[in-house]
VOGU-484975 format. One line per field, with one value per residue (C-alpha): z, y negated, x negated; residue in one letter; residue number from 1. Coordinates in nm, 4 decimals, padded with zeros to 6 digits. Each point is the difference from the previous one (the first is absolute). Layout:
w = [Z	...]
v = [Y	...]
u = [X	...]
type = [a	...]
seq = [NUM	...]
END
This chain:
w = [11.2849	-00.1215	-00.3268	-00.1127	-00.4257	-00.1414	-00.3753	-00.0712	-00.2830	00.0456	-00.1640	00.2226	00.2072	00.3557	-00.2498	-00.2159	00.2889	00.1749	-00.3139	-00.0654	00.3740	-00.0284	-00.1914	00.2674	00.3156	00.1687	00.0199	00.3537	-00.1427	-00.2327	00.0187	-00.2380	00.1443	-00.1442	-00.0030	00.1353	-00.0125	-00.3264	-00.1357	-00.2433	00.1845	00.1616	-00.1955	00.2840	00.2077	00.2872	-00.0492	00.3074	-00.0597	00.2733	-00.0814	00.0486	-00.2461	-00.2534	00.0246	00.0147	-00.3573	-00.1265	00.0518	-00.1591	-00.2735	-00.0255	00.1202	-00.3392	-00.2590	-00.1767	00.0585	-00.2936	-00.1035	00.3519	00.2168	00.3158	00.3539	00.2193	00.3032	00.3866	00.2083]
v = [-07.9029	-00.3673	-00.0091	-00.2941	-00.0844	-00.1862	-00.0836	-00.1414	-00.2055	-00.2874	00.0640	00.3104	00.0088	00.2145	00.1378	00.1454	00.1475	00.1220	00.2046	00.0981	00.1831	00.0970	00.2682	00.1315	-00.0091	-00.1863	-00.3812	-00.2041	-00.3196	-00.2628	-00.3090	-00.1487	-00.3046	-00.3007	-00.3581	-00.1165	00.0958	00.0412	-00.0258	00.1253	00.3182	00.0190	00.3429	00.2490	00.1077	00.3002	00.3305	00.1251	00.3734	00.2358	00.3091	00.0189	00.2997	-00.1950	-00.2927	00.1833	00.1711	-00.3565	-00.1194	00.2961	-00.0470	-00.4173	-00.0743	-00.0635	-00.0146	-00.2700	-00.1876	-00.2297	-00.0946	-00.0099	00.3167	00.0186	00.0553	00.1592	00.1127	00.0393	-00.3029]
u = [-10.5530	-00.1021	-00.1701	-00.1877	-00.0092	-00.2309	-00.0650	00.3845	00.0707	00.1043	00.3651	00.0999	00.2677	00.0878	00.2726	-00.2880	-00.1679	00.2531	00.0583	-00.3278	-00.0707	00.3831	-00.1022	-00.2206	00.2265	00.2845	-00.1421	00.0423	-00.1592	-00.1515	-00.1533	-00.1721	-00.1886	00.0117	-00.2043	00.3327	00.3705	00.1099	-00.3293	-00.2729	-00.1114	-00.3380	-00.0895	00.0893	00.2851	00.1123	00.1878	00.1438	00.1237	00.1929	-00.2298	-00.3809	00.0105	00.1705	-00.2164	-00.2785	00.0983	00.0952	-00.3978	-00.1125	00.2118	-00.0218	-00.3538	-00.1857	00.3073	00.1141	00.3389	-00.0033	-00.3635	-00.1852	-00.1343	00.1683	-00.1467	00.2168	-00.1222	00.1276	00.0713]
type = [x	x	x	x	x	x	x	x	x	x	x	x	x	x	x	x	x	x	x	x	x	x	x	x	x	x	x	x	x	x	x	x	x	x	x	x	x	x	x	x	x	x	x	x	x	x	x	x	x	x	x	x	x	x	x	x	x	x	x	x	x	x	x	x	x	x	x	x	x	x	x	x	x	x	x	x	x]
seq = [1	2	3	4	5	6	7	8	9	10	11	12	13	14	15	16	17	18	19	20	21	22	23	24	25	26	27	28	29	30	31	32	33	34	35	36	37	38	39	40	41	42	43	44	45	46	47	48	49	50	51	52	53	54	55	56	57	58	59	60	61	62	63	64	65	66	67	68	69	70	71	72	73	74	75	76	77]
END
């Protein structure tokens, strides 16, 4: 299931993320996207995860915290 994340800072990293929904389920992918490789990031980015379940505990879980000083939005794709 494709997740979409919204509310990034700036500074965070696929690295980050992968950790952070890591702890919810086995991770397929990240992408944080970017004004253009290697760039600032545009504020949002895409979890893909290999269980629906898992995902699904991952936005109940995510949508509405904090990962550094911003709310996050994380919602299905």
């Amino acid at each position: 299931m494709k997740l979409y994340v919204d509310n990034l800072q700036r500074k965070t990293t696929e690295a980050q993320l992968r950790k952070l929904f890591e702890g919810f389920g086995k991770v397929a992918s990240v992408l944080i996207v970017r004004e253009r490789p290697g760039g600032p990031s545009c504020g949002y980015g895409f979890i893909e995860m290999r269980e629906v379940s898992e995902a699904r505990t991952a936005i109940a879980a995510l949508n509405g915290s904090l990962l550094g000083s911003l709310v996050l939005t994380v919602v299905e794709a």
